[in-house]
C-alpha positions as CSV (number, residue, x, y, z in Angstrom):
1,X,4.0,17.6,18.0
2,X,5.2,18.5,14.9
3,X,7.7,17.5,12.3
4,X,8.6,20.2,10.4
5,X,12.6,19.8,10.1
6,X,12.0,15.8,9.7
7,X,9.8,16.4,6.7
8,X,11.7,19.2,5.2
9,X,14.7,17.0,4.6
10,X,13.3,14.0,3.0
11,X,12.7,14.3,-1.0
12,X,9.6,14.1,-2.8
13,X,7.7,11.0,-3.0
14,X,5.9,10.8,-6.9
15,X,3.6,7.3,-7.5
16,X,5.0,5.4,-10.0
17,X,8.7,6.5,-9.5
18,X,11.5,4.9,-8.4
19,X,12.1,5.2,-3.9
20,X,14.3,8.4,-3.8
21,X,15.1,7.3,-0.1
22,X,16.2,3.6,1.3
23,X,13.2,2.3,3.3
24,X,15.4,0.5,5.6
25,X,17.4,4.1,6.5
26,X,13.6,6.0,6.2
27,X,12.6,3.8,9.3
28,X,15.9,4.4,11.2
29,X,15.3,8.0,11.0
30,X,11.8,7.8,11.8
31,X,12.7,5.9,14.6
32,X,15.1,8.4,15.9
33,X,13.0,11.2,15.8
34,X,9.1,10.5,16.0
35,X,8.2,10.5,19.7
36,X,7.0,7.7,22.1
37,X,3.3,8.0,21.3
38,X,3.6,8.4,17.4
39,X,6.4,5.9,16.7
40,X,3.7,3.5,18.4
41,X,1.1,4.4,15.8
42,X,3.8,4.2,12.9
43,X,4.3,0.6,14.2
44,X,1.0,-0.5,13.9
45,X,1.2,0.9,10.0
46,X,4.2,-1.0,9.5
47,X,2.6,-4.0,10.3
48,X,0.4,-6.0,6.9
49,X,-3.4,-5.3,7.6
50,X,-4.7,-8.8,8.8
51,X,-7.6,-9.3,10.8
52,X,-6.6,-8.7,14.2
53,X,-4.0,-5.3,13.1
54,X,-7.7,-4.3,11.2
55,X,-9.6,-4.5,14.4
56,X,-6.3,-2.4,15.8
57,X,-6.9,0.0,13.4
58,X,-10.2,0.6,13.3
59,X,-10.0,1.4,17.0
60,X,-7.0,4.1,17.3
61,X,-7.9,7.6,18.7
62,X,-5.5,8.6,16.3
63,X,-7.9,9.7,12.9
64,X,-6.0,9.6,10.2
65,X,-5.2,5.5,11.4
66,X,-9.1,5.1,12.2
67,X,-9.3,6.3,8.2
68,X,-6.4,4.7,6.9
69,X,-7.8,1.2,8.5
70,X,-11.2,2.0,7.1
71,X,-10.5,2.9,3.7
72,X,-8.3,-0.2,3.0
73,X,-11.1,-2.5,4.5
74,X,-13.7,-0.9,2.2
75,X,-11.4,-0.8,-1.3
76,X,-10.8,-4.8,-0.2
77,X,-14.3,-5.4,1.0
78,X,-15.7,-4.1,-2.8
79,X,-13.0,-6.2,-4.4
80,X,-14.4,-9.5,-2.7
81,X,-18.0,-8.5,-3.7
82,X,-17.0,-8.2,-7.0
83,X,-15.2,-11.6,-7.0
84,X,-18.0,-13.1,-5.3
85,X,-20.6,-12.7,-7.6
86,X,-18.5,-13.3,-10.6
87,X,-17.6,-17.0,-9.0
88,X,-21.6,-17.3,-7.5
89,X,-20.6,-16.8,-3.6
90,X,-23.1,-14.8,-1.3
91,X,-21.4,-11.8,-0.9
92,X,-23.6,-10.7,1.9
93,X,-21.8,-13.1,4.1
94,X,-18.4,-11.9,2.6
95,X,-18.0,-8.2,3.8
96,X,-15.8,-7.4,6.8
97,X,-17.0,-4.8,8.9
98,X,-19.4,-2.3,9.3
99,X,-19.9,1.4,7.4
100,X,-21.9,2.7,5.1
101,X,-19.6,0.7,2.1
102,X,-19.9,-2.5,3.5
103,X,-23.8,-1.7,4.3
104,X,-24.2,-0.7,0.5
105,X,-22.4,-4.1,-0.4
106,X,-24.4,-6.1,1.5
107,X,-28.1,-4.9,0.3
108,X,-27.4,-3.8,-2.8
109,X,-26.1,-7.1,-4.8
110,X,-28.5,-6.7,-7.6
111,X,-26.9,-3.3,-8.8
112,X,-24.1,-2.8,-11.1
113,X,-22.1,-0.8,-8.7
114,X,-23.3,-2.2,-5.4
115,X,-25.1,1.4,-5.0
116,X,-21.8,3.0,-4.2
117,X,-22.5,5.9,-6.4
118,X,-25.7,6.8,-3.8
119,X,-22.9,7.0,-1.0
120,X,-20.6,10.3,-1.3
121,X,-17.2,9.9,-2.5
122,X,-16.1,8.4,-6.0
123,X,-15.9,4.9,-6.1
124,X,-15.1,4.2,-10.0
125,X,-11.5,3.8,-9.6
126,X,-12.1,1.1,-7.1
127,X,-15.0,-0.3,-8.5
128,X,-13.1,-0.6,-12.1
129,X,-10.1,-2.8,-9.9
130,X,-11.9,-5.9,-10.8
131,X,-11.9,-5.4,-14.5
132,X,-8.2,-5.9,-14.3
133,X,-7.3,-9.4,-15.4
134,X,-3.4,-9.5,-14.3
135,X,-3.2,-9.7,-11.0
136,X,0.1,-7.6,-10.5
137,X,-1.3,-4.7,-12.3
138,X,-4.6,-5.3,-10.2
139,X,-2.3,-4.8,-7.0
140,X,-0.4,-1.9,-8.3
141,X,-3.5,0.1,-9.5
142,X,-4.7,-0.8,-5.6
143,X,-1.1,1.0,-4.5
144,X,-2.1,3.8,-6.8
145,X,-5.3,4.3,-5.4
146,X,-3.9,4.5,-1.6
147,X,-0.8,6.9,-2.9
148,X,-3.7,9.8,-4.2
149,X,-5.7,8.9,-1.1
150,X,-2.6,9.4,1.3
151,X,-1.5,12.3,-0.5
152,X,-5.3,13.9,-0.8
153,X,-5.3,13.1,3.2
154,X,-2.6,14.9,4.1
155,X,-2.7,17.8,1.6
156,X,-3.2,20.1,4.7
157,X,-1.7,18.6,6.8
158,X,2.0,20.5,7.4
159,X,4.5,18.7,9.0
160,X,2.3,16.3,11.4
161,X,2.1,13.7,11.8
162,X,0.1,12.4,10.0
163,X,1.9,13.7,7.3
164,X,5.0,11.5,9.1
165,X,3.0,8.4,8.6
166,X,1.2,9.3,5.1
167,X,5.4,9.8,3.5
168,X,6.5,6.7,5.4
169,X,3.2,4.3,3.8
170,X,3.8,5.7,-0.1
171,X,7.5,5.1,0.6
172,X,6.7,1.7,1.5
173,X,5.0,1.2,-1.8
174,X,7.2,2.7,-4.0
175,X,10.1,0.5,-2.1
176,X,7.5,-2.6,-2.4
177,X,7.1,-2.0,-6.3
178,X,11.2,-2.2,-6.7
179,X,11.5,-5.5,-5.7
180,X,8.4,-7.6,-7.0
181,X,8.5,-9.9,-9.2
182,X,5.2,-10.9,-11.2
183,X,5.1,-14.1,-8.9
184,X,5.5,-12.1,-6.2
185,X,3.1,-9.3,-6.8
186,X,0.3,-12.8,-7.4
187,X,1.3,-13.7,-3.8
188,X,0.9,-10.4,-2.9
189,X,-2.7,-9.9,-4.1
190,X,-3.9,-13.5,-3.0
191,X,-2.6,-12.7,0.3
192,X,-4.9,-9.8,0.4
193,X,-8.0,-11.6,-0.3
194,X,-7.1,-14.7,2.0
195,X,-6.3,-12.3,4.8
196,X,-9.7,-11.1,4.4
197,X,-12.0,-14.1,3.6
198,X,-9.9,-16.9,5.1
199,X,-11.5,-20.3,4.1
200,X,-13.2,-19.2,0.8
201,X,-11.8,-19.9,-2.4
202,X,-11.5,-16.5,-4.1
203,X,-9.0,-16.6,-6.3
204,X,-9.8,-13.8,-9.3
């Protein structure tokens, strides 16, 4: 199924910029018109990514989900390596998952870069994330990198719906970005991390 009159009627999403559209009216809409099988899928990206809506994700026939999941668990999983071995934890025993990033982070702890610049793919942006000190720039440079991922995803893409689901996530984050506070966007990056490596003290 495709989208084509949904998507040509909502604006232009740009990173960094204000919402042009009212999140709350974005998921009526979407709700109206997405059918049975996609609305499902557009739930489960509505939901935070904790363990058990990871596990979700990472098993969805749907690919773009599949990759979605994926590339959030590896950005996260190279963030916690990087806190690990500036605070002396094993970060062997800290890496959710499986895949070639979280393979790399495990048996490569010696090196700079965790080897990531052997796998294919460019992995400074994310590997620089650590090097930011404030936390709520940390978690919006983290937003910034999933907006050009989304928007790289979908660049060919026309009116699917993965397309659907790429608009609704960078809406999402431009909304989320309008109403933080600095407190808030600490919360919001410690949650991350907790999520992730509950019971370990890994505060950046």
């Amino acid at each position: 199924m495709t989208y084509e009159y949904l998507l040509t009627g909502l604006p232009e999403l740009k990173a960094g910029s204000d919402a042009p559209i009212n999140l709350e009216k974005l998921e009526e809409l979407l709700d109206e018109q997405l059918s049975a099988s996609d609305k499902k899928l557009l739930d489960l990206l509505r939901t935070p990514i904790n363990e058990e809506t990871l596990g979700e994700g990472l098993k969805a026939k749907n690919r773009f989900i599949r990759e979605w999941f994926e590339f959030n668990r590896d950005m996260n999983n190279v963030l916690v390596a990087q806190i690990c071995r500036k605070h002396g934890f094993d970060a062997k025993t800290q890496i959710v998952g499986e895949g070639e990033v979280a393979e790399q982070l495990r048996t490569h702890t010696t090196q700079k870069d965790f080897g990531l610049n052997e796998l294919s793919g460019d992995y400074s942006a994310i590997l620089a994330l650590a090097q930011i000190e404030d936390l709520m720039e940390r978690e919006k440079a983290m937003d910034a990198i999933r907006f050009e991922w989304l928007q790289h995803r979908t660049e060919f893409d026309f009116f699917s719906p993965e397309m659907v689901f790429a608009y609704y996530l960078e809406a999402a984050m431009l909304h989320r970005w309008s109403l933080l506070t600095v407190e808030e966007g600490e919360r919001v990056f410690r949650d991350i991390v907790a999520d992730l490596k509950k019971g370990v003290n890994l505060d950046a």
